[in-house]
N, CA, C and O atoms as a Tripos MOL2 file, in Angstrom:
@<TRIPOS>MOLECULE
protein
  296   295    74     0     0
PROTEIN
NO_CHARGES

@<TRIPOS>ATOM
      1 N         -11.3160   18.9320   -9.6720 N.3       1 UNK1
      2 CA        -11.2980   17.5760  -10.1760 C.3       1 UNK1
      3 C         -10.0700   16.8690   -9.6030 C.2       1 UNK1
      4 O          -8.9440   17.3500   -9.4790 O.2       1 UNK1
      5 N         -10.3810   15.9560   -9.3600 N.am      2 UNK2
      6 CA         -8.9560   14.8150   -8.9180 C.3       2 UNK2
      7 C          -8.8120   14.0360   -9.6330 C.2       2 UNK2
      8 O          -9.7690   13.6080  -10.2780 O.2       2 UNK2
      9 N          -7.2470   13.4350   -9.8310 N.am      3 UNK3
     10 CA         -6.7680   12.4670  -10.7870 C.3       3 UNK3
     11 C          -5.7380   11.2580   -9.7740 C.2       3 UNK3
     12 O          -5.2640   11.1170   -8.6470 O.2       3 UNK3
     13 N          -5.8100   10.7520  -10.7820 N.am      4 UNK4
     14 CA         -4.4870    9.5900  -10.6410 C.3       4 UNK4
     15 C          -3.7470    9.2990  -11.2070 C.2       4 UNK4
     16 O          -4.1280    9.2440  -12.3760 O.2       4 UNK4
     17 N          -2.4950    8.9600  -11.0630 N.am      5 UNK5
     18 CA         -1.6580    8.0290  -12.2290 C.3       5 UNK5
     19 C          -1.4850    7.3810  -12.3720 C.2       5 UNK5
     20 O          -1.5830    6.8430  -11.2690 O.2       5 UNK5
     21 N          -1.1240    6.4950  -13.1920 N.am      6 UNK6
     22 CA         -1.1990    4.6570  -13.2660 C.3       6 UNK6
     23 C          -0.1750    4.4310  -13.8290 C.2       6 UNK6
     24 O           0.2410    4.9310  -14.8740 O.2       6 UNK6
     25 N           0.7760    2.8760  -12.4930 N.am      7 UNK7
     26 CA          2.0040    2.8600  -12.9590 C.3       7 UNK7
     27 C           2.5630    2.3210  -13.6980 C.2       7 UNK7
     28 O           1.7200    2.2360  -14.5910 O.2       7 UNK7
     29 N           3.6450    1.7160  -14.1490 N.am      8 UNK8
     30 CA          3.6780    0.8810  -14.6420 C.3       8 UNK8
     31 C           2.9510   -0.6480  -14.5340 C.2       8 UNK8
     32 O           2.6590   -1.3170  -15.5260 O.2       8 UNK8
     33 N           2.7540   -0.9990  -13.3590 N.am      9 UNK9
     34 CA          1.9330   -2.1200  -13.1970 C.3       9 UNK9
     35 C           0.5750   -1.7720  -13.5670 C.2       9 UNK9
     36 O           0.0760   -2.6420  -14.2810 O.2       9 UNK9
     37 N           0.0860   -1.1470  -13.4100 N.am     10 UNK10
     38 CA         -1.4580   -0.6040  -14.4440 C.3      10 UNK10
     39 C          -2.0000   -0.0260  -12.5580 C.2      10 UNK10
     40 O          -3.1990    0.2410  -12.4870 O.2      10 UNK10
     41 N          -1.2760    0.1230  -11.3450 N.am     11 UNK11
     42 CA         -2.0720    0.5280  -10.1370 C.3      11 UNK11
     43 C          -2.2160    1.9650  -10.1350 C.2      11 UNK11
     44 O          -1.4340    2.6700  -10.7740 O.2      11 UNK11
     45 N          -3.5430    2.6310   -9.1880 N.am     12 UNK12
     46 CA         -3.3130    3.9830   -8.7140 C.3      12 UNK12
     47 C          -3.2110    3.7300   -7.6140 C.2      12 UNK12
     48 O          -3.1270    2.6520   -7.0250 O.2      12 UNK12
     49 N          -3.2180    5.2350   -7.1280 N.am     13 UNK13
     50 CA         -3.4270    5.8560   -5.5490 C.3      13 UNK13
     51 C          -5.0340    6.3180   -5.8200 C.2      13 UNK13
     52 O          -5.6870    6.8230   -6.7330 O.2      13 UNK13
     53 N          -5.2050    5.9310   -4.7470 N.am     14 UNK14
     54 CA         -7.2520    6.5660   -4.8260 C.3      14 UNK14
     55 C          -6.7140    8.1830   -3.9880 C.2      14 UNK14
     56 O          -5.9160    8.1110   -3.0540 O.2      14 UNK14
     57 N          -7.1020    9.1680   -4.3220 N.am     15 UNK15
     58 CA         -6.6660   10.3360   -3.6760 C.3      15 UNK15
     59 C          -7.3230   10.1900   -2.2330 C.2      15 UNK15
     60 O          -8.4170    9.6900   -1.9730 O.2      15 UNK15
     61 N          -6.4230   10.7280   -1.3850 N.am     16 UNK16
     62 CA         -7.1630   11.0420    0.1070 C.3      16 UNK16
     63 C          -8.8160   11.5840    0.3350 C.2      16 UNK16
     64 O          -9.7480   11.0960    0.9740 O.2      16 UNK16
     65 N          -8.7260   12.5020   -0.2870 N.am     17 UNK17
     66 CA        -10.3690   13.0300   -0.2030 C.3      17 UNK17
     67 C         -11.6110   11.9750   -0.7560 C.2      17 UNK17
     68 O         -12.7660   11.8700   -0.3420 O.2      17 UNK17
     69 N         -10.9110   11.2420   -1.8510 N.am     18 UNK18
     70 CA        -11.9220   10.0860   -2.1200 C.3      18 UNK18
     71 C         -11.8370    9.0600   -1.2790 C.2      18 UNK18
     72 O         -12.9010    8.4450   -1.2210 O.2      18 UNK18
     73 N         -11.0770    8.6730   -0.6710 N.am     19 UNK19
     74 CA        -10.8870    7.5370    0.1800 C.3      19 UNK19
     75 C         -11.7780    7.7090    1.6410 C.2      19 UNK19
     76 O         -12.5220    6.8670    2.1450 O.2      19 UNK19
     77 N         -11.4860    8.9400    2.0970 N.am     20 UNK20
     78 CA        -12.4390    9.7340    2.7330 C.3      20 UNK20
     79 C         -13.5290    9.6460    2.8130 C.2      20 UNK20
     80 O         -14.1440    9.1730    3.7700 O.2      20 UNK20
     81 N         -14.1630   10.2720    1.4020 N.am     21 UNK21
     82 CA        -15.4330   10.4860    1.4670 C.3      21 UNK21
     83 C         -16.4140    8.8680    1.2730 C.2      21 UNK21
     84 O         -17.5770    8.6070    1.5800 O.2      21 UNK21
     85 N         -15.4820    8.1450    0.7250 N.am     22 UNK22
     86 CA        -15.6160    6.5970    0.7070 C.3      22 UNK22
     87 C         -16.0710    5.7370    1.7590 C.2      22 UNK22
     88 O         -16.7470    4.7110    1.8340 O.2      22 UNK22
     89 N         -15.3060    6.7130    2.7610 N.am     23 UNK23
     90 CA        -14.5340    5.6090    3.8710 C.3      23 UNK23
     91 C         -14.0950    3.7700    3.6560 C.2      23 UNK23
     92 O         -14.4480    2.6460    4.0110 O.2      23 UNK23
     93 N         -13.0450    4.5240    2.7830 N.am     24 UNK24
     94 CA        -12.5290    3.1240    2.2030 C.3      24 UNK24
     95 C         -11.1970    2.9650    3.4850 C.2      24 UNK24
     96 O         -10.5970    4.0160    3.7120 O.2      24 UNK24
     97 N         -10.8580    2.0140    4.0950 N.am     25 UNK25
     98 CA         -9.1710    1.6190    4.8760 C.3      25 UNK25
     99 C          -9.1290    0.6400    3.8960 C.2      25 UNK25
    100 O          -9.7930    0.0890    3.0180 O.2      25 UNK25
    101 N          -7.5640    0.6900    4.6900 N.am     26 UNK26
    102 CA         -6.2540   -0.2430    3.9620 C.3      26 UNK26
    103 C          -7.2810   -1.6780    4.1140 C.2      26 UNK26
    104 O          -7.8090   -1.9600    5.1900 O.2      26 UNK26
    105 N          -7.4570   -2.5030    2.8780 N.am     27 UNK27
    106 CA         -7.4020   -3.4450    2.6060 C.3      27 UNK27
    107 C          -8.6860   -3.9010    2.1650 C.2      27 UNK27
    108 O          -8.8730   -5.0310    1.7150 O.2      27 UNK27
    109 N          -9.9090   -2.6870    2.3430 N.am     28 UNK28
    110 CA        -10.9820   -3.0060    1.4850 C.3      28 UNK28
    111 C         -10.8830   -2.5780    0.4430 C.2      28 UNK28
    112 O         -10.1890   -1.5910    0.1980 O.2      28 UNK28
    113 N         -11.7750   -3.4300   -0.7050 N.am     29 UNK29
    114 CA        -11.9740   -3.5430   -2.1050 C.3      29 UNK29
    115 C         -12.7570   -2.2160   -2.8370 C.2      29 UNK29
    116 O         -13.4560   -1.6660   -1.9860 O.2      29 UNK29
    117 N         -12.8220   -1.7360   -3.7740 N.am     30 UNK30
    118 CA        -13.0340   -1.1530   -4.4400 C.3      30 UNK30
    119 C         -13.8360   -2.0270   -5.7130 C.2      30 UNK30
    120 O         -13.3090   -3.0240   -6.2060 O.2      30 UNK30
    121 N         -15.0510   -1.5580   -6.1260 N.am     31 UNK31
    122 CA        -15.3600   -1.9730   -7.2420 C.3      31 UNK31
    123 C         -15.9010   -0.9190   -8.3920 C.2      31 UNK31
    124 O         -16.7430   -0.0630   -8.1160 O.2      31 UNK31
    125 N         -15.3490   -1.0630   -9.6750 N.am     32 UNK32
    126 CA        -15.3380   -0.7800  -10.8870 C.3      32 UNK32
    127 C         -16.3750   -0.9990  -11.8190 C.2      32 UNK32
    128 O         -16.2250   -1.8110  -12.7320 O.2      32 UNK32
    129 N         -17.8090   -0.1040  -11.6190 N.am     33 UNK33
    130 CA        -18.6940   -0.4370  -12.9450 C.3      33 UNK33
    131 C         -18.8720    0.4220  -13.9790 C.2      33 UNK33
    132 O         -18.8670    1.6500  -13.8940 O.2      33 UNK33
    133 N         -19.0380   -0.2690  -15.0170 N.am     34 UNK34
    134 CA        -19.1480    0.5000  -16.5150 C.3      34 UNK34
    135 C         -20.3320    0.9470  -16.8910 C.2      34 UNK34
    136 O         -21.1380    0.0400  -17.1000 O.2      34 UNK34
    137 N         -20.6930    1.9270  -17.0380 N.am     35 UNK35
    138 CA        -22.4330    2.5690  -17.8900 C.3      35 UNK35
    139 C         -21.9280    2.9750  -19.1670 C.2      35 UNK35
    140 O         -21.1490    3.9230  -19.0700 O.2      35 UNK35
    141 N         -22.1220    2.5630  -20.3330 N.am     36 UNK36
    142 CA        -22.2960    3.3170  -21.5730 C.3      36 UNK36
    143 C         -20.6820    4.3030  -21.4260 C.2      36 UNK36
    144 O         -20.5130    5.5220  -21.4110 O.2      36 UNK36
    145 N         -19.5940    3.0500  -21.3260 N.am     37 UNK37
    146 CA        -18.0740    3.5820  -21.5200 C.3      37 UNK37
    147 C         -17.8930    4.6920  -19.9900 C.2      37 UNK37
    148 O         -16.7230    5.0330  -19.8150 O.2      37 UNK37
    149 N         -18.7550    5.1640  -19.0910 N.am     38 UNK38
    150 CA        -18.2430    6.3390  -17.9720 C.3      38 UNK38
    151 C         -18.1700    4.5920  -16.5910 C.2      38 UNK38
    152 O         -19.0040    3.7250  -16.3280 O.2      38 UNK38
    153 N         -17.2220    4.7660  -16.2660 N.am     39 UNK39
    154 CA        -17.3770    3.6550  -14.8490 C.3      39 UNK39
    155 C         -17.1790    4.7750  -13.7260 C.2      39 UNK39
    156 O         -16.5460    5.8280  -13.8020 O.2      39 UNK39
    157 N         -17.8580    4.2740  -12.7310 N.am     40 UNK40
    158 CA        -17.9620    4.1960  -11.2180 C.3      40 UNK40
    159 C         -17.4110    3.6120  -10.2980 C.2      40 UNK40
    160 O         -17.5620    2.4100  -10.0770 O.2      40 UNK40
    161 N         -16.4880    4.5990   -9.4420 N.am     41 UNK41
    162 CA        -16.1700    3.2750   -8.3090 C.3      41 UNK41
    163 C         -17.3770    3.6480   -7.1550 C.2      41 UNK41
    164 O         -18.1360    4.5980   -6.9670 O.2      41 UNK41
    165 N         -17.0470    2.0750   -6.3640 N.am     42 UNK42
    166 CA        -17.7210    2.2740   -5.1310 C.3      42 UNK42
    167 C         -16.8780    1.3070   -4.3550 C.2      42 UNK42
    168 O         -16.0710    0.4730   -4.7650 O.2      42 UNK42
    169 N         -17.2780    1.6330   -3.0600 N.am     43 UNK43
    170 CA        -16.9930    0.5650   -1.8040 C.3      43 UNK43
    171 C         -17.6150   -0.4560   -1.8750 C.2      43 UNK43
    172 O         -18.8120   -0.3420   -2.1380 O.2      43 UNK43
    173 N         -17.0610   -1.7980   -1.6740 N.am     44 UNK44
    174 CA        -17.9730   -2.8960   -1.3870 C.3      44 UNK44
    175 C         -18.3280   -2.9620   -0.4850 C.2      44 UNK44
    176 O         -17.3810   -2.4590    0.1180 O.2      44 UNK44
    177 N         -19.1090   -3.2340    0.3400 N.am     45 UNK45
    178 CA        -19.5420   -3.3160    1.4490 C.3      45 UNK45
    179 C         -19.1850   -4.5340    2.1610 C.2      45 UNK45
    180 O         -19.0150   -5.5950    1.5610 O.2      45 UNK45
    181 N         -19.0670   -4.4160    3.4120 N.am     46 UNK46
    182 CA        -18.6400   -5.7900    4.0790 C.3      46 UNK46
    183 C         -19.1300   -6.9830    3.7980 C.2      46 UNK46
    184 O         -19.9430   -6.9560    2.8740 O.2      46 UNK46
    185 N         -18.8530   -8.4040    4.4350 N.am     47 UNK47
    186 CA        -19.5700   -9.0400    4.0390 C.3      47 UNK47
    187 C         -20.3080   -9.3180    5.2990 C.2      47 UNK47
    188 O         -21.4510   -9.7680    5.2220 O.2      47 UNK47
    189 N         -19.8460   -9.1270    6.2660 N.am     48 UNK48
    190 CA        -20.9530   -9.7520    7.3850 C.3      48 UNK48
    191 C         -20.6460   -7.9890    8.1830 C.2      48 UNK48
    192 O         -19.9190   -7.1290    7.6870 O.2      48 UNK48
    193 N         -21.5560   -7.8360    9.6930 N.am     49 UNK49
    194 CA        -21.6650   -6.5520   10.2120 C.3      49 UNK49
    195 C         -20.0140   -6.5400   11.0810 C.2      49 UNK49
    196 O         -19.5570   -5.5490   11.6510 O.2      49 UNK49
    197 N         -19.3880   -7.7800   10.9950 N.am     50 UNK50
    198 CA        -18.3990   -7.4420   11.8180 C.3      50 UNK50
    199 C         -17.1620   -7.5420   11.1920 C.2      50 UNK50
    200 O         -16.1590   -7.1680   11.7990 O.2      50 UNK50
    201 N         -17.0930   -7.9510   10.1660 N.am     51 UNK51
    202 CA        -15.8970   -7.7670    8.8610 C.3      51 UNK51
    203 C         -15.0660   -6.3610    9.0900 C.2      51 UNK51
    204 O         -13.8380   -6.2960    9.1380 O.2      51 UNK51
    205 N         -15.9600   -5.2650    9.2190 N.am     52 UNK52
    206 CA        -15.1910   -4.0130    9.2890 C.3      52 UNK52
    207 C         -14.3530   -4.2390   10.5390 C.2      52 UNK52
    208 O         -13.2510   -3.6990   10.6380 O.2      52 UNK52
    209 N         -14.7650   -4.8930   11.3380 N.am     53 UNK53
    210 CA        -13.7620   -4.8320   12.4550 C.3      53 UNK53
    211 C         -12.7880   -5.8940   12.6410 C.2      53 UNK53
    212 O         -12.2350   -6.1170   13.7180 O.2      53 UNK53
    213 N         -12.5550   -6.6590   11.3760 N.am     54 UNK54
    214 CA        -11.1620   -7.0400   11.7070 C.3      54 UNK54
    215 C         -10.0680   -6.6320   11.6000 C.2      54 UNK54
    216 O          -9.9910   -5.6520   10.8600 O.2      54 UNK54
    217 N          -8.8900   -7.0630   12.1560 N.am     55 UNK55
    218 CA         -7.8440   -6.3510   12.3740 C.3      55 UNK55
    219 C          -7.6530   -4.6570   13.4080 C.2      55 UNK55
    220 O          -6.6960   -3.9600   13.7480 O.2      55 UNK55
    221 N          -8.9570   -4.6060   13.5660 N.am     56 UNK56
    222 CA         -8.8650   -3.1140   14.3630 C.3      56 UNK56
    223 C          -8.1250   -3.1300   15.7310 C.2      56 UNK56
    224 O          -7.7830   -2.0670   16.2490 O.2      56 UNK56
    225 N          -7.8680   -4.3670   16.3370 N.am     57 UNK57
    226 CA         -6.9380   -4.1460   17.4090 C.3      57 UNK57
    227 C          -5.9680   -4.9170   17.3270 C.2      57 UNK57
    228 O          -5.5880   -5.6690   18.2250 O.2      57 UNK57
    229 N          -5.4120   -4.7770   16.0750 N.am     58 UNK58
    230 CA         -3.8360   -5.1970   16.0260 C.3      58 UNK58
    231 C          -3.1320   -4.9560   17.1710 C.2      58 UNK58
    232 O          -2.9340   -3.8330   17.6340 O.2      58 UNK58
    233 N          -2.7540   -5.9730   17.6310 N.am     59 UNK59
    234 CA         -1.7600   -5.2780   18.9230 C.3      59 UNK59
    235 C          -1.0690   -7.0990   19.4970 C.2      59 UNK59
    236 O          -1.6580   -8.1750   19.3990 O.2      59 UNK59
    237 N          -0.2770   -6.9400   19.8190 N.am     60 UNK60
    238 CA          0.7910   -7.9970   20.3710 C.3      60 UNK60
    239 C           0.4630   -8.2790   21.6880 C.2      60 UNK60
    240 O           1.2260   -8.9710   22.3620 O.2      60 UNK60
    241 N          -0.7980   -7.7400   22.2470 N.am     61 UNK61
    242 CA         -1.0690   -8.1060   23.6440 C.3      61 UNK61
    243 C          -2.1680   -9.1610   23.6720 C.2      61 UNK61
    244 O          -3.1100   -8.9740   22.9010 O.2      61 UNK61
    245 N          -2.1810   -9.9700   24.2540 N.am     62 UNK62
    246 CA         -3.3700  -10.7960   24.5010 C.3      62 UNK62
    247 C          -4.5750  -10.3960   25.2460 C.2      62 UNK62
    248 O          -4.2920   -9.3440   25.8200 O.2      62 UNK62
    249 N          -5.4750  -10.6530   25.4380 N.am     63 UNK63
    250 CA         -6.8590  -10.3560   25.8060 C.3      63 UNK63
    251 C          -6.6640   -9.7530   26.7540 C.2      63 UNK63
    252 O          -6.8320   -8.5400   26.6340 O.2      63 UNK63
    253 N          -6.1100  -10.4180   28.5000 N.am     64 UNK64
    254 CA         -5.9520  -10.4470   29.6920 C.3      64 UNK64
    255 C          -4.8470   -8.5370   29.9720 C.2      64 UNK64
    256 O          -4.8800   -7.7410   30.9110 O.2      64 UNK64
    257 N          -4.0370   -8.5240   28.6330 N.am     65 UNK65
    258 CA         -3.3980   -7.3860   29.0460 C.3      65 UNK65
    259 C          -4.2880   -6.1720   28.3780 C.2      65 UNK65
    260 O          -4.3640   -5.0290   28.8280 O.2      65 UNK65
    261 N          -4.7340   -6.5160   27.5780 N.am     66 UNK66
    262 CA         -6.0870   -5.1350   27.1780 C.3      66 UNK66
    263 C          -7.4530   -5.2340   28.0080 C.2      66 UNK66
    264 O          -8.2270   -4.2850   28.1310 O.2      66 UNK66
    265 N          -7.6120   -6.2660   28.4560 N.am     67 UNK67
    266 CA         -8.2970   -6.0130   29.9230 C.3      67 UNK67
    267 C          -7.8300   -5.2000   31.0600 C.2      67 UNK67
    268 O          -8.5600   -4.5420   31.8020 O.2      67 UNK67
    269 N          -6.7890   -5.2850   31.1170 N.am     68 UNK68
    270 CA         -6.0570   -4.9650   32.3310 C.3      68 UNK68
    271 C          -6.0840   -3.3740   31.7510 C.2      68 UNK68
    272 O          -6.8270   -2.5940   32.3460 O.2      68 UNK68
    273 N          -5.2760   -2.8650   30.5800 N.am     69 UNK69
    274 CA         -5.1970   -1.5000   30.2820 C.3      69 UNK69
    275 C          -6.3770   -1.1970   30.5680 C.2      69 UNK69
    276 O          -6.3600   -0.4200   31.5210 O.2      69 UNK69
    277 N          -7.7970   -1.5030   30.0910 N.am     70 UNK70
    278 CA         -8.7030   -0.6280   30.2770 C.3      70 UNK70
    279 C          -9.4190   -0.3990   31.4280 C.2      70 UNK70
    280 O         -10.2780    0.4110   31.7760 O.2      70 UNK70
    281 N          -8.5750   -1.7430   32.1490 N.am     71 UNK71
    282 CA         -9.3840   -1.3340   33.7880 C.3      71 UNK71
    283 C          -8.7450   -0.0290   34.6820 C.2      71 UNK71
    284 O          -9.1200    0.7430   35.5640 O.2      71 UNK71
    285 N          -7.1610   -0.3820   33.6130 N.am     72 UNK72
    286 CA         -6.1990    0.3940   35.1500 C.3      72 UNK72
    287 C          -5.5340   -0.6060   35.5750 C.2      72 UNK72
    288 O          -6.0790   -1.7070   35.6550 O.2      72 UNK72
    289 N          -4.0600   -0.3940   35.9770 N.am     73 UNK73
    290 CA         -4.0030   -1.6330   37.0290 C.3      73 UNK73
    291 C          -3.8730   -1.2590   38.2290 C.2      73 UNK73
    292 O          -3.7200   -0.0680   38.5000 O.2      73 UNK73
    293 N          -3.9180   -2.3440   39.2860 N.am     74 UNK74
    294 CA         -4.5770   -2.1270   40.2560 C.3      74 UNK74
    295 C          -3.3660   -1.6100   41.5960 C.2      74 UNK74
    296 O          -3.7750   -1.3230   42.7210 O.2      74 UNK74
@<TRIPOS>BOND
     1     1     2 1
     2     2     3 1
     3     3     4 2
     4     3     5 am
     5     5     6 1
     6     6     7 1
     7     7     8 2
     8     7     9 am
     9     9    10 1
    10    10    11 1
    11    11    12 2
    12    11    13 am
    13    13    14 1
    14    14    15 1
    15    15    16 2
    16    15    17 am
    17    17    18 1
    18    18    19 1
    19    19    20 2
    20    19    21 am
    21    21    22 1
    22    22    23 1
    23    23    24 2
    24    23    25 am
    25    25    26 1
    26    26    27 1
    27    27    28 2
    28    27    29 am
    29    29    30 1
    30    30    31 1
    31    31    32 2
    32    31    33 am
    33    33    34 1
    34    34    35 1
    35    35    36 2
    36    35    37 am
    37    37    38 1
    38    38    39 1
    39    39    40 2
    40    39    41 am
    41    41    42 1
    42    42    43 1
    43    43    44 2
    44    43    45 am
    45    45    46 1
    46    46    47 1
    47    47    48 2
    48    47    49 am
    49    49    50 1
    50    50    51 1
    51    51    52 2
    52    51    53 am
    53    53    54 1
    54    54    55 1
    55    55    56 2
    56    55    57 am
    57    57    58 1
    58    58    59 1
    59    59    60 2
    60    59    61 am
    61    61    62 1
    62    62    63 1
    63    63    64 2
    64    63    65 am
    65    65    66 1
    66    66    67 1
    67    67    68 2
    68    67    69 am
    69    69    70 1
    70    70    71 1
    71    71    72 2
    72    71    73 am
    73    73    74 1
    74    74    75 1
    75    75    76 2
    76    75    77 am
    77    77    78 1
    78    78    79 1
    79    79    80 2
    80    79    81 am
    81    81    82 1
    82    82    83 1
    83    83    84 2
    84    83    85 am
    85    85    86 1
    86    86    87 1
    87    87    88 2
    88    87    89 am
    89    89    90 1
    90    90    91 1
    91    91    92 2
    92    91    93 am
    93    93    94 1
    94    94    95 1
    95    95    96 2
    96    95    97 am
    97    97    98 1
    98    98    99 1
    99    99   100 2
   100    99   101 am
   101   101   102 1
   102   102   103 1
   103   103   104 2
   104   103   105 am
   105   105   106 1
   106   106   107 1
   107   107   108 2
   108   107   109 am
   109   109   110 1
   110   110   111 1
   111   111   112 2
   112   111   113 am
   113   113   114 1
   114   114   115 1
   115   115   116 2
   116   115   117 am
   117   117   118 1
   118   118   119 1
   119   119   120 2
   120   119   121 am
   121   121   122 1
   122   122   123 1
   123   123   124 2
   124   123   125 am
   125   125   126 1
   126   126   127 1
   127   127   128 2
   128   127   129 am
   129   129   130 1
   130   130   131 1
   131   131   132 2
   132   131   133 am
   133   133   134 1
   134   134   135 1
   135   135   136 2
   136   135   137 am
   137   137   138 1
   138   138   139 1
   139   139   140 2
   140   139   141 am
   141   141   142 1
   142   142   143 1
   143   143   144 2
   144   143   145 am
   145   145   146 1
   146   146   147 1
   147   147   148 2
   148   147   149 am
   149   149   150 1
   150   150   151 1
   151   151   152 2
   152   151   153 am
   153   153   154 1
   154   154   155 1
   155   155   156 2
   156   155   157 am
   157   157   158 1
   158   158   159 1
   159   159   160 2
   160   159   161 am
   161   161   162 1
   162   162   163 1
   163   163   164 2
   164   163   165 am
   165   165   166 1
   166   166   167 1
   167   167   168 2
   168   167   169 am
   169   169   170 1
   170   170   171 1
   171   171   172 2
   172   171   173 am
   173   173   174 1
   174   174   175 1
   175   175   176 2
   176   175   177 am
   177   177   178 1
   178   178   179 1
   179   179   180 2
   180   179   181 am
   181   181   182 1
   182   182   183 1
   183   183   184 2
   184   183   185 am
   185   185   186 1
   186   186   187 1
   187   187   188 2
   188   187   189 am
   189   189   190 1
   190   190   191 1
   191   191   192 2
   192   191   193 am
   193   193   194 1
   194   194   195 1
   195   195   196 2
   196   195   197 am
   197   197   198 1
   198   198   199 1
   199   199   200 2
   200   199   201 am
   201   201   202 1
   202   202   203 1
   203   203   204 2
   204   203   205 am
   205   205   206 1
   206   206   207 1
   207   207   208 2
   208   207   209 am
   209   209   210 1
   210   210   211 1
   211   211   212 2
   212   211   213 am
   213   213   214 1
   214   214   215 1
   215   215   216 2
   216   215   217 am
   217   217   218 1
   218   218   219 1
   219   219   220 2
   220   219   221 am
   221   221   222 1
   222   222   223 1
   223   223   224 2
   224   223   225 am
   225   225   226 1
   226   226   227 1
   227   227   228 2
   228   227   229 am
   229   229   230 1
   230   230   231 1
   231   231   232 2
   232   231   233 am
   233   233   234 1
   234   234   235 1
   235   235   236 2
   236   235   237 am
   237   237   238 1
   238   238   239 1
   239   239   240 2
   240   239   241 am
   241   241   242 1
   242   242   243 1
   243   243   244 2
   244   243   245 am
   245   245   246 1
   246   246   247 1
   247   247   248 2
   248   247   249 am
   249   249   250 1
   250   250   251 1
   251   251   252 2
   252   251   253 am
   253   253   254 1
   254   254   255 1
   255   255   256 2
   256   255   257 am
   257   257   258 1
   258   258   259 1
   259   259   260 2
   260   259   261 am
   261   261   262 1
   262   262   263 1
   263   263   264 2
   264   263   265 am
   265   265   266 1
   266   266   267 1
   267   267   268 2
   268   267   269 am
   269   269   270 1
   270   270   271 1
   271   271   272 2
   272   271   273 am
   273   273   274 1
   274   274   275 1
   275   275   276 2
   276   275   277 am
   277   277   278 1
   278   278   279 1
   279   279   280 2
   280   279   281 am
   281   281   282 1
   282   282   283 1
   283   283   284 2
   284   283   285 am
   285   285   286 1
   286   286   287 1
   287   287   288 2
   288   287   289 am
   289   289   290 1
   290   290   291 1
   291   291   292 2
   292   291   293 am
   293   293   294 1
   294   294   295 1
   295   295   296 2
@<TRIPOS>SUBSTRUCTURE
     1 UNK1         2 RESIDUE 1 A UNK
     2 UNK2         6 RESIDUE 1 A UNK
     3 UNK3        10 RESIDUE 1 A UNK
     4 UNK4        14 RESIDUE 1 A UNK
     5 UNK5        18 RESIDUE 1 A UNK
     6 UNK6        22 RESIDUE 1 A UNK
     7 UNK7        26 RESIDUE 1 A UNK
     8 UNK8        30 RESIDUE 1 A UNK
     9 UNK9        34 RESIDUE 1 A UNK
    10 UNK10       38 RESIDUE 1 A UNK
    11 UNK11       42 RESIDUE 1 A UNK
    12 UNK12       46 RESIDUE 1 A UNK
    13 UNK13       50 RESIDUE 1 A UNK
    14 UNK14       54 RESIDUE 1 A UNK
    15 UNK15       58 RESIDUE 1 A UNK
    16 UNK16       62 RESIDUE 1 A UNK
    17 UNK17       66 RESIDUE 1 A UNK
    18 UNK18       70 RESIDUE 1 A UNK
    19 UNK19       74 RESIDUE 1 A UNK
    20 UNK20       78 RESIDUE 1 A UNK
    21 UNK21       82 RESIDUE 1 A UNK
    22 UNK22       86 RESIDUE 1 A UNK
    23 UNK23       90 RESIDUE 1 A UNK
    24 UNK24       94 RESIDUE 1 A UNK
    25 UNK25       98 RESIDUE 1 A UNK
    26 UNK26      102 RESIDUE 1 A UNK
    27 UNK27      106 RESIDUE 1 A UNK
    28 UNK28      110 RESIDUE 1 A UNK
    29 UNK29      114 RESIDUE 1 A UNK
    30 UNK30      118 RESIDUE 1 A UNK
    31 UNK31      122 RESIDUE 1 A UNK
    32 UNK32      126 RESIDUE 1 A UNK
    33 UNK33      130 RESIDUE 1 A UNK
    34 UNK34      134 RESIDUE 1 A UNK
    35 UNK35      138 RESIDUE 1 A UNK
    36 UNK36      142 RESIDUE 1 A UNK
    37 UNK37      146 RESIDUE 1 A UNK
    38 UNK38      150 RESIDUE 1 A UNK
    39 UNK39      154 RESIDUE 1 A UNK
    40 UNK40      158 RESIDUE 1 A UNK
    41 UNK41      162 RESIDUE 1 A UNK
    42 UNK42      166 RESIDUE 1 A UNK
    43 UNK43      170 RESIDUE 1 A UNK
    44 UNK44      174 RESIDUE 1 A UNK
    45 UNK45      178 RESIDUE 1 A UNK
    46 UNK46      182 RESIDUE 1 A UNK
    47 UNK47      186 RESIDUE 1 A UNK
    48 UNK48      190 RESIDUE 1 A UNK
    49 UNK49      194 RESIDUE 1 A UNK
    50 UNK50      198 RESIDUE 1 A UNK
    51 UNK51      202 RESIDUE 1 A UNK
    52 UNK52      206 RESIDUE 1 A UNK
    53 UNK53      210 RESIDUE 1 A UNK
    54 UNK54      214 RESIDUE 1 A UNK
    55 UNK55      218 RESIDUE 1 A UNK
    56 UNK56      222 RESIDUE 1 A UNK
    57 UNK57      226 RESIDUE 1 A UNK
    58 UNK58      230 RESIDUE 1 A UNK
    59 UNK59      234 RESIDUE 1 A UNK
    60 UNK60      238 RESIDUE 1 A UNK
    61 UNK61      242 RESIDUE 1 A UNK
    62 UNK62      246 RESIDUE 1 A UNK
    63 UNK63      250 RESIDUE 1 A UNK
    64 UNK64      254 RESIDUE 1 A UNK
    65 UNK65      258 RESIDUE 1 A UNK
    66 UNK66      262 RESIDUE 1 A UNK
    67 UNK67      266 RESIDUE 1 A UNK
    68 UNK68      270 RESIDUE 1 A UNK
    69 UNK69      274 RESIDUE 1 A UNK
    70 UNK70      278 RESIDUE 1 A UNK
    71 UNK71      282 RESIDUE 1 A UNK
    72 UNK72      286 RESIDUE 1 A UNK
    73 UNK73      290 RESIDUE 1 A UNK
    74 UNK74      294 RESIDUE 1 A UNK
């Protein structure tokens, strides 16, 4: 069984293996439903097919230089 603790601000940590098996990353939502007092989390799902991919190429280079990395330069 896995747990959490909740801090003073009322937050947890979602354990690694749930986050995992989730495939939840940093900055998607989590939602919380109740059945008869037992709740459920789940992943929300994106909102459009390309949502998951924002932020995935954080990087300080502009277009022209991640072009260039993936060609090679010349």
């Amino acid at each position: 069984m896995l747990t959490a603790k909740v801090t003073s601000k009322g937050q947890i940590t979602v354990p690694k293996a749930v986050r995992e098996k989730l495939g939840v990353r940093e900055g998607e939502e989590l939602l919380f439903e109740e059945d008869r007092g037992v709740f459920r989390l789940r992943k929300l799902p994106a909102r459009t097919k390309f949502e998951k991919w924002v932020g995935f190429l954080k990087s300080r280079k502009n277009s022209d230089e991640i072009v260039e990395e993936l060609r090679g330069k010349s």
